[in-house]
C-alpha positions as CSV (number, residue, x, y, z in Angstrom):
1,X,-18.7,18.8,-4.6
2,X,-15.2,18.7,-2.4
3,X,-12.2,18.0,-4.1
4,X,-8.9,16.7,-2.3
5,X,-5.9,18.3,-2.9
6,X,-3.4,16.1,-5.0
7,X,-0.3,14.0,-2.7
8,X,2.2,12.4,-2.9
9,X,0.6,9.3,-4.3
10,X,-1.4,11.3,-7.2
11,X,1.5,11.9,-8.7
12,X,1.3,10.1,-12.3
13,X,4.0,7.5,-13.0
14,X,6.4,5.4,-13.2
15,X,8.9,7.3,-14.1
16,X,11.9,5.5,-14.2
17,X,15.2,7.5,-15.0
18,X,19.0,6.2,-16.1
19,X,22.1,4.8,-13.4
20,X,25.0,3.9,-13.7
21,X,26.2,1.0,-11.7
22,X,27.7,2.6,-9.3
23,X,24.6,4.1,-8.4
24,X,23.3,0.2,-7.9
25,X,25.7,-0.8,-5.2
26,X,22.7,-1.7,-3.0
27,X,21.7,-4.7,-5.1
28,X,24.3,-7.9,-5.1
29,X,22.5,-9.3,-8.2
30,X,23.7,-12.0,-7.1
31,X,21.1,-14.6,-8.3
32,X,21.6,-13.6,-11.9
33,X,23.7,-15.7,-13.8
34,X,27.2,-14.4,-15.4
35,X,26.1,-14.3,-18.8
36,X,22.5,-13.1,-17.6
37,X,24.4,-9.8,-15.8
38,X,26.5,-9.5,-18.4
39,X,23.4,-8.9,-21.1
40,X,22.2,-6.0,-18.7
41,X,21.9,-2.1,-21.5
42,X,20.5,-0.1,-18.7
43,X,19.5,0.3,-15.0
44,X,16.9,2.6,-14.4
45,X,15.4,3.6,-11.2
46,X,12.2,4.4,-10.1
47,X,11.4,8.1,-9.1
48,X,8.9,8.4,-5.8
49,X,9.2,7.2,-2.3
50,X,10.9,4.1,-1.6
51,X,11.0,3.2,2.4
52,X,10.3,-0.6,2.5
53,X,12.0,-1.5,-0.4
54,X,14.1,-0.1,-3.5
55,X,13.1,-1.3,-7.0
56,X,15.3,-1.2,-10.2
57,X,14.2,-1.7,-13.7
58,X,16.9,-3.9,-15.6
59,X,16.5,-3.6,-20.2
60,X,18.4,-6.8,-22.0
61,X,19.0,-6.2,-25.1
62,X,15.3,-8.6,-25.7
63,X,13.6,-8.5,-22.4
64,X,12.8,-6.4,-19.0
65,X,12.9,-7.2,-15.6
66,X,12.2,-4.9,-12.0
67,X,14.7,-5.8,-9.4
68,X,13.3,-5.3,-5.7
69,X,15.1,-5.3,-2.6
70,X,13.2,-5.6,0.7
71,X,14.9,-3.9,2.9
72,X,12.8,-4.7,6.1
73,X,12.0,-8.0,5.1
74,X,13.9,-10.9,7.4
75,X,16.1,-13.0,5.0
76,X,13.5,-16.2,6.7
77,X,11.1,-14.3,5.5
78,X,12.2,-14.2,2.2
79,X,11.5,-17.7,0.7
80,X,7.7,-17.3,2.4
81,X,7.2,-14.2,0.0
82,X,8.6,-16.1,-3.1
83,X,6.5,-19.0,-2.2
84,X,3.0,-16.6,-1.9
85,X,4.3,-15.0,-5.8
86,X,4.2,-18.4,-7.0
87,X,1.2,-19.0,-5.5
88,X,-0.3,-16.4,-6.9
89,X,1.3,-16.9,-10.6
90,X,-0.2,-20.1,-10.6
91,X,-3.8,-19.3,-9.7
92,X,-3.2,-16.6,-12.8
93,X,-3.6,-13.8,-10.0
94,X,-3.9,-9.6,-11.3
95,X,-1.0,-9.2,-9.3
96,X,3.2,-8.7,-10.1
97,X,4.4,-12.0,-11.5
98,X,7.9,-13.4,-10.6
99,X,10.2,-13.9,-13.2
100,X,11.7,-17.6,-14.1
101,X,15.1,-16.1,-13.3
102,X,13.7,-17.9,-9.8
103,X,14.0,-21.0,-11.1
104,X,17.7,-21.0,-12.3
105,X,20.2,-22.9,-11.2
106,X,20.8,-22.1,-7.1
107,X,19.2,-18.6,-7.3
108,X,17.2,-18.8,-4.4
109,X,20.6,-19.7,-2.0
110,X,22.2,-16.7,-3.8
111,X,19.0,-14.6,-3.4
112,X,17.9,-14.6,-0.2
113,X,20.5,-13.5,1.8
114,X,20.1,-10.4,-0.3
115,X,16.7,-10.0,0.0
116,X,16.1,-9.8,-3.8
117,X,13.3,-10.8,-5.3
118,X,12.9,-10.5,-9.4
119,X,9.7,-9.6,-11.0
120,X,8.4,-9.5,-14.9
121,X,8.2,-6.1,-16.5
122,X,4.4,-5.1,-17.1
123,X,3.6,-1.8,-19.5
124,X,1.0,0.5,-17.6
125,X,0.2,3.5,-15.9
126,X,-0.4,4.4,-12.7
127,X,-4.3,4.7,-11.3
128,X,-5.2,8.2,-12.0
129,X,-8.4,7.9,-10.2
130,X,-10.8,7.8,-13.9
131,X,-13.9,6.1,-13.3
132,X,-12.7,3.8,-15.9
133,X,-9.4,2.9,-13.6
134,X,-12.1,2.6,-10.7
135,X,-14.1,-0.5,-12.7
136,X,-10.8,-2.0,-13.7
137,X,-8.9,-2.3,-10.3
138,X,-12.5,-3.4,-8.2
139,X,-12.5,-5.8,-10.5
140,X,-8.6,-6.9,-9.7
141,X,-9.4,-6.4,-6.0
142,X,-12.5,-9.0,-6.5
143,X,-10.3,-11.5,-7.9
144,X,-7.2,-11.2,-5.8
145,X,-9.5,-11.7,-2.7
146,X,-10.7,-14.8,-3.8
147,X,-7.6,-16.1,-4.7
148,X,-5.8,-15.1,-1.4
149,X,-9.0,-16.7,0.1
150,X,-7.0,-20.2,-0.8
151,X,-3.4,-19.7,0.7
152,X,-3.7,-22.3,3.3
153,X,0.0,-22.0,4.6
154,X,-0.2,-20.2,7.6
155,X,3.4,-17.6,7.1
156,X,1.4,-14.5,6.0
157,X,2.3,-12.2,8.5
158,X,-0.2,-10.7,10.8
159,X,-0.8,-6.9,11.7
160,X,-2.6,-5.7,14.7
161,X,-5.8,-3.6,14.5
162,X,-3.5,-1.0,16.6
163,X,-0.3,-1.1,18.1
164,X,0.4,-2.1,21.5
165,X,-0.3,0.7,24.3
166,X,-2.2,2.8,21.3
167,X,-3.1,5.3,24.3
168,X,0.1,5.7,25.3
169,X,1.7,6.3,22.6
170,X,-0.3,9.2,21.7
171,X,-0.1,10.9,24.9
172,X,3.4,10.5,24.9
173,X,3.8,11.6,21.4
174,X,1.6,15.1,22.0
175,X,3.6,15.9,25.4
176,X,6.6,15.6,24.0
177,X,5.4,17.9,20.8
178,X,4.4,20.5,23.7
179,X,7.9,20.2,25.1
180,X,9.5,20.4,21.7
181,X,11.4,17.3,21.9
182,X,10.0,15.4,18.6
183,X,12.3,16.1,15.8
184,X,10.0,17.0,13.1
185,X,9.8,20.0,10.7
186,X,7.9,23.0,10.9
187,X,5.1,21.9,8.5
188,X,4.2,18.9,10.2
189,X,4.3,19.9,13.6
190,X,1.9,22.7,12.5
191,X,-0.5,20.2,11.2
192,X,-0.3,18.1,14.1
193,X,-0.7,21.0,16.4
194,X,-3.9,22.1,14.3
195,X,-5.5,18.8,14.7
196,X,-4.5,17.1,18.2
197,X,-8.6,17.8,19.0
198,X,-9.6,15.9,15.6
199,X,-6.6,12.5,16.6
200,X,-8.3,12.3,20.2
201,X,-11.7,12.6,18.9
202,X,-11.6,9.6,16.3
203,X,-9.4,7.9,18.6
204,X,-12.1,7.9,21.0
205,X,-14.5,6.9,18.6
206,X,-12.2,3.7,17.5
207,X,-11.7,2.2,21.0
208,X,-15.8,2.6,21.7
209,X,-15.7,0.5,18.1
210,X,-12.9,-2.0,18.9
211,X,-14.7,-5.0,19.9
212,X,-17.0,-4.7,16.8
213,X,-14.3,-4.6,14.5
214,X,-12.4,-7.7,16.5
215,X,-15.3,-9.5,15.9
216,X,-15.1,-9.3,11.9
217,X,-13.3,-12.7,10.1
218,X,-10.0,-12.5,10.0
219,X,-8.0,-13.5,6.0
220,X,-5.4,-12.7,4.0
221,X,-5.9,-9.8,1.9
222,X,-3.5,-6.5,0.2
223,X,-3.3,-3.9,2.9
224,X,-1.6,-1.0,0.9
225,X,-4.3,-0.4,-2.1
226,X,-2.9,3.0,-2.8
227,X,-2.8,4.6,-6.6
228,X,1.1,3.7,-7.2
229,X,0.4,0.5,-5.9
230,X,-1.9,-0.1,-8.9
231,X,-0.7,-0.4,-12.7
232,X,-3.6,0.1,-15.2
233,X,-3.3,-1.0,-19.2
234,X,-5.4,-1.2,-22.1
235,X,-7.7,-4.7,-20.7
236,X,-7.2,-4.3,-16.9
237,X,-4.9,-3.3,-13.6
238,X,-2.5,-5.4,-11.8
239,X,-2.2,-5.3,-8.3
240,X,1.7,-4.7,-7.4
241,X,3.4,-4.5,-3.7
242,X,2.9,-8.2,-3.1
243,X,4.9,-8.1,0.5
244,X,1.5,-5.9,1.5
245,X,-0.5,-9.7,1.7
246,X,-1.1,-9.7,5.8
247,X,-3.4,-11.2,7.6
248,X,-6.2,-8.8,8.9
249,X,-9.9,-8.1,8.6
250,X,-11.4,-7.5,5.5
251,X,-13.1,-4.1,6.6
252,X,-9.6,-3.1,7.2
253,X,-7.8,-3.7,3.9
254,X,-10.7,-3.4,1.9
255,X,-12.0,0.1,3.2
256,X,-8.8,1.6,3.3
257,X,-8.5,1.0,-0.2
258,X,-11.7,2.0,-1.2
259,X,-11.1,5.3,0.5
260,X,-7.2,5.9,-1.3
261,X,-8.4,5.0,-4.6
262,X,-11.8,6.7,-4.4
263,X,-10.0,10.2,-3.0
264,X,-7.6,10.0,-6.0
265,X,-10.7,10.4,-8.3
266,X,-12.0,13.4,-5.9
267,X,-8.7,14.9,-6.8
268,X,-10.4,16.1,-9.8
269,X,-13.7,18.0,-10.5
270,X,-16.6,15.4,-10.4
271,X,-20.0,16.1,-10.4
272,X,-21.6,14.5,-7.4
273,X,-24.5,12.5,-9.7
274,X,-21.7,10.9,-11.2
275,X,-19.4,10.0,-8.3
276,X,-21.7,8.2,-6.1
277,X,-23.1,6.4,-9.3
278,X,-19.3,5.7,-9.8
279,X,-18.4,5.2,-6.6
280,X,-21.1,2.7,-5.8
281,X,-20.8,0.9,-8.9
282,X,-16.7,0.7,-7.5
283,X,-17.6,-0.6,-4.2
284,X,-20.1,-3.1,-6.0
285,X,-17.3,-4.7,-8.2
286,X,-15.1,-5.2,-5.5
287,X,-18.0,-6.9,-3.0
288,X,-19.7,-9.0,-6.2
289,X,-22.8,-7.9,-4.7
290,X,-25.5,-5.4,-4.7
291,X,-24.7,-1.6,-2.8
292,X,-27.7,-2.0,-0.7
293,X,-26.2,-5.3,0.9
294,X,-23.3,-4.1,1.8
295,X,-22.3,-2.5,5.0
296,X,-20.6,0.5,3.6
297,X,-20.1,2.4,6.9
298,X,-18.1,-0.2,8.8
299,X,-15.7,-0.1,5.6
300,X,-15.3,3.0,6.7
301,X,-14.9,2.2,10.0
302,X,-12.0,-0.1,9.1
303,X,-10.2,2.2,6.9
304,X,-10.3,4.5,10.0
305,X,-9.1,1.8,12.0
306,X,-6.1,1.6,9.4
307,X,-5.2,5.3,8.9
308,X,-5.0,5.6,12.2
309,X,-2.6,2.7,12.9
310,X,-0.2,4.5,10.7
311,X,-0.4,7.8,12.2
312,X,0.6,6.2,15.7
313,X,3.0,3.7,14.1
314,X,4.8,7.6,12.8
315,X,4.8,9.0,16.2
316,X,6.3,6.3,18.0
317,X,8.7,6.3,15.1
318,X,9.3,9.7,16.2
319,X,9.7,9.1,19.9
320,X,13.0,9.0,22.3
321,X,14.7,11.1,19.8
322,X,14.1,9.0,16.9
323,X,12.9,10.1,13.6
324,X,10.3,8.0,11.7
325,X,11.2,7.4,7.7
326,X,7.6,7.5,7.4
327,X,7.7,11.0,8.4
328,X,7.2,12.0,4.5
329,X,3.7,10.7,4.9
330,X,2.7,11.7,7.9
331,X,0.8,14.9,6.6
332,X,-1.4,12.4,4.0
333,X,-2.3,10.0,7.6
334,X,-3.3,13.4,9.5
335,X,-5.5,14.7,6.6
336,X,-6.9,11.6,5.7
337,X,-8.5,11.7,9.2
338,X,-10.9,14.3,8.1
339,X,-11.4,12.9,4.1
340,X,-12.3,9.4,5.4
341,X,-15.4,11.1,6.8
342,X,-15.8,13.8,3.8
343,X,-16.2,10.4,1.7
344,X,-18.0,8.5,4.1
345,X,-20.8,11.1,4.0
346,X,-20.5,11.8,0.4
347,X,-20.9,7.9,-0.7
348,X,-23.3,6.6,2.0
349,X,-25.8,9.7,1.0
């Protein structure tokens, strides 16, 4: 049975560790009342990567809260996204509930600016890929597609299948790797280097199933399902990353997901009885519907689609002497190229 080899998102978590304020200049807190800021013990922050956004967790002396700064979000934006976390705190949604702080005084003209939004504390773990955590979060993912199934305002932004001039992107990207003008370390250019054959071939392979994909419904559903994006406790998992909502096709979100959470449970020994019962039984919950009625393969096909949207949104990142933040990930994109179609094989046995 293959096993993947841990990454960056199998480490467990949160681990959140001790600032002082000084270390907190980024946030303005300024939606926080005087006498609210004033009852702050202790700012932690949270250990992993942080590229979209930078979260603090905030103890009072009785009560938590988790600070989040969006970094790339447009202040416009920013009363859309509080807008979908009330949304979603009313329909009772497995997701990262906004705290009332929101609803204080003129917090939102004080907020937004900022780009701060202010979220309850929740207890949990990170997914560790159990079979246990699998049952849980399909059943999360069930609800929370249902629910987004009902936003009817139309701000949810929208994300291509694949960037604009996909093709020439990539052959811009590899010619300059052959001229040595892409700023990247030794490691990754290695890796992209070994696997330029593999990127053409499934890129190939996506534009021949383009149209097919294009023809799928388009809604509104989470399109970052990864294990730190996932808190499990005792009775079930909550859904976190809310700004992840976009508009897209199911296949996509849904089978790019499927494939991060089901390759951090083959970063452990499994035996292969039990992780296609498990894995099925996963894909089930999530669907509400029997494995045989489900078209596992173009889930695949989406997550695909998704993995390598990334990739090419990392090398034009990396382009006219640039350097991509994402570049941290971009060895997880260019492996998972290969363990999308490990799993795909494995499950659809």
């Amino acid at each position: 049975m293959i096993k993947f080899k841990p990454d960056l998102f199998s480490l467990s978590g949160p681990n959140w560790h001790k600032i002082n304020k000084n270390d907190a200049k980024l946030f303005k807190f300024s939606g926080l009342p005087e006498d609210k800021k004033k009852e702050i013990k202790n700012i932690l922050k949270i250990r992993g990567l942080e590229i979209n956004s930078s979260n603090l967790l905030l103890e009072f002396r009785d009560s938590k809260i988790v600070a989040k700064k969006l970094h790339s979000l447009s202040p416009y934006k920013y009363k859309d996204l509080v807008k979908t976390y009330e949304f979603l705190k009313e329909k009772n949604s497995p997701t990262s509930e906004i705290s009332n702080l929101h609803y204080k005084d003129d917090f939102l003209i004080k907020s937004f600016r900022q780009r701060e939004i202010y979220l309850n504390f929740t207890e949990g773990r990170y997914f560790n890929g159990s079979y246990t955590d699998l049952i849980k979060t399909a059943k999360s993912i069930n609800l929370l597609n249902k629910i987004t199934g009902k936003i009817s305002y139309s701000k949810i932004e929208k994300i291509s299948i694949l960037p604009k001039r996909s093709s020439e992107i990539l052959e811009k990207f590899f010619y300059s790797l052959s001229k040595d003008t892409i700023k990247l370390n030794i490691k990754n250019i290695n890796i992209l280097k070994k696997n330029e054959t593999l990127i053409f071939k499934i890129y190939d392979e996506l534009k021949k199933n383009l149209k097919l994909i294009q023809k799928r419904p388009e809604g509104i559903f989470h399109i970052d399902l990864h294990p730190h994006n996932i808190l499990i406790n005792k009775s079930h998992s909550i859904i976190m990353d809310i700004e992840s909502l976009k508009k897209t096709k199911y296949e996509i979100a849904t089978g790019f997901g499927i494939f991060k959470l089901l390759r951090q449970t083959l970063t452990k020994t499994r035996s292969e009885k039990n992780f296609i019962h498990y894995s099925k039984k996963f894909i089930e919950e999530i669907h509400g519907k029997d494995f045989s009625k489900i078209d596992v393969k173009i889930l695949f096909q989406g997550a695909k689609f998704e993995i390598f949207r990334r990739l090419l949104i990392i090398m034009k990142g990396n382009l006219e002497g640039n350097v991509s933040p994402w570049n941290k990930v971009l060895e997880i994109q260019v492996n998972a190229l290969s363990e999308v179609k490990e799993l795909e094989k494995i499950v659809t046995n």
